[in-house]
C-alpha positions as CSV (number, residue, x, y, z in Angstrom):
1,X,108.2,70.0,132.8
2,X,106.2,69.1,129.3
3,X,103.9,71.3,130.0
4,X,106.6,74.7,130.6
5,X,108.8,73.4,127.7
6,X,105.8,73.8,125.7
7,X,104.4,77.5,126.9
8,X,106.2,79.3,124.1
9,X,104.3,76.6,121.2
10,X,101.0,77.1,123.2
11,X,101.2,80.9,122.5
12,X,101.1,80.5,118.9
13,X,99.4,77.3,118.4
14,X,97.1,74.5,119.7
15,X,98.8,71.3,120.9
16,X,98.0,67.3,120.0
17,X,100.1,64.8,121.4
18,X,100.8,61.2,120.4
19,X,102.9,59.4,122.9
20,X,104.2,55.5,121.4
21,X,105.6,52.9,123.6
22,X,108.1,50.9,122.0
23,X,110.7,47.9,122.6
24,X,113.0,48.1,125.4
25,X,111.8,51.3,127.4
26,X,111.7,53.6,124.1
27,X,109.1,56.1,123.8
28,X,108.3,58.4,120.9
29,X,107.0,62.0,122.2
30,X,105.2,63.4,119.1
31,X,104.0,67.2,119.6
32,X,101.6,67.9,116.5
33,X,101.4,72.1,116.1
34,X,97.8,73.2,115.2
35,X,96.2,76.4,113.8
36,X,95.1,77.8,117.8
37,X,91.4,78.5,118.0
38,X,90.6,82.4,116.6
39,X,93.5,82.6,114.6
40,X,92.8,84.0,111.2
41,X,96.6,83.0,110.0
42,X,96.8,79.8,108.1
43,X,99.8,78.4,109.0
44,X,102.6,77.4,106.9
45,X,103.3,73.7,106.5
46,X,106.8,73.9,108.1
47,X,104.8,75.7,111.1
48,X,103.3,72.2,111.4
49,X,105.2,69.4,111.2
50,X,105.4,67.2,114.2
51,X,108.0,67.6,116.3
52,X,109.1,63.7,117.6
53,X,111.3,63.2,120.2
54,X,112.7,59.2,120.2
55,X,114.5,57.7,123.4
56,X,113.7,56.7,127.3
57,X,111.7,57.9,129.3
58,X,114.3,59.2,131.4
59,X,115.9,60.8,128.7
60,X,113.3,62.5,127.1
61,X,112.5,63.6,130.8
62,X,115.6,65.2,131.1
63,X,115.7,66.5,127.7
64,X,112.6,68.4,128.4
65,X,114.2,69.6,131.9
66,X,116.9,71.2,129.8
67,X,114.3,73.7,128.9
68,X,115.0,76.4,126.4
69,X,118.9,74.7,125.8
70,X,117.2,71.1,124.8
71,X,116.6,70.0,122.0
72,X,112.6,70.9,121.8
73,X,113.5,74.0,123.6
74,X,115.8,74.9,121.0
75,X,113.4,73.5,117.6
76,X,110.4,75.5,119.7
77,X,112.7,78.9,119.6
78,X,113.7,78.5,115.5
79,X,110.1,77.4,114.7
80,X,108.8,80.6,116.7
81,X,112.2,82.9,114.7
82,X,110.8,81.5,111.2
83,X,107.1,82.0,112.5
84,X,107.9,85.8,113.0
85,X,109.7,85.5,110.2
86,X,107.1,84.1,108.0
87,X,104.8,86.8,109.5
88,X,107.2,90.1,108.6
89,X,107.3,88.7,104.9
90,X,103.6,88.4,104.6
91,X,103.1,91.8,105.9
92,X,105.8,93.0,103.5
93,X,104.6,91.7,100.8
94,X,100.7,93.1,101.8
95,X,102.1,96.5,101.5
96,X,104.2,95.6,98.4
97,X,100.8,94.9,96.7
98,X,99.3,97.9,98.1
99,X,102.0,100.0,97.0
100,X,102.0,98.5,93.9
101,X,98.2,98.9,93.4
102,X,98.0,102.9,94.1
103,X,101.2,102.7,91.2
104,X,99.2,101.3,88.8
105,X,95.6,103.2,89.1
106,X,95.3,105.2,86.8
107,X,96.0,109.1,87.8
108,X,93.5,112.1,86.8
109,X,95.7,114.3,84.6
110,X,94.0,117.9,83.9
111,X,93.7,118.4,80.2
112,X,94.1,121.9,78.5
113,X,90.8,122.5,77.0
114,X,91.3,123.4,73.2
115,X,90.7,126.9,72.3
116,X,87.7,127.3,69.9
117,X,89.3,127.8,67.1
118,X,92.8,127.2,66.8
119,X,95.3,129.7,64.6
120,X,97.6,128.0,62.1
121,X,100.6,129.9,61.5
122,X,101.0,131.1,57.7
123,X,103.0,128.9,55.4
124,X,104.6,130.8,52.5
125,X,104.2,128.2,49.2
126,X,105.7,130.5,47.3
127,X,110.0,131.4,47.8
128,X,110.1,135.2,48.4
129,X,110.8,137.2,45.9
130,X,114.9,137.5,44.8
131,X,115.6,134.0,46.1
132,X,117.8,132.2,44.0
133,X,117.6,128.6,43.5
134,X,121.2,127.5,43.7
135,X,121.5,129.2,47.2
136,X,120.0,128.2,50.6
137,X,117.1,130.7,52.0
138,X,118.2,133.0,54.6
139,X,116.3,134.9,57.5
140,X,118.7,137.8,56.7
């Protein structure tokens, strides 16, 4: 029953145990997540954190019978939710910076190239003749 109650951990990562005898019956089930072999993701450090399970024998047997609706069933499933989770923001944020990259390089603009010589229009110094100074010039 460990074993099947682990399956969906095993998919992402490798598995160490540490299994503790202690007074009166108690035993402490500690399942240490791992970076699985080939995987180029670093994992997170709330990816893993031991998971320890702390009662009898029997009840941590029965615990793990519960399968999916125990407790490690349950911890395995949200760990798997953040995992995924974890995963869709990394990949959001890879095309964020991609996006953000082609944003800022710098774009090619065509310049007008500058006639040869360039006309100046022709500014009159001098008022035309008849203009008076106490009135304002007029087109007309």
């Amino acid at each position: 029953m460990l074993i099947a109650s682990l399956l969906p951990l095993l998919s992402r990562y490798s598995l160490a145990f540490d299994l503790i005898a202690g007074p009166d019956d108690i035993v402490t089930l500690t399942v240490i997540p791992r970076k699985a072999v080939g995987d180029s993701q670093k994992l997170e450090a709330s990816e893993s954190r031991p998971i320890s399970l702390t009662a009898s024998a029997a009840e941590i047997d029965a615990e793990l019978a519960r399968g999916a609706d125990g407790a490690l069933g349950q911890l395995i499933a949200t760990r798997r939710t953040l995992g995924d989770q974890i995963a869709d923001q990394r990949a959001s944020a890879e095309a964020a910076r991609t996006v953000a990259a082609e944003a800022a390089r710098p774009k090619a603009v065509a310049r007008p190239t500058a006639p040869a010589h360039s006309a100046k229009p022709a500014v009159a110094s001098n008022p035309p003749a008849g203009a008076r100074a106490d009135e304002p010039a007029t087109l007309f």
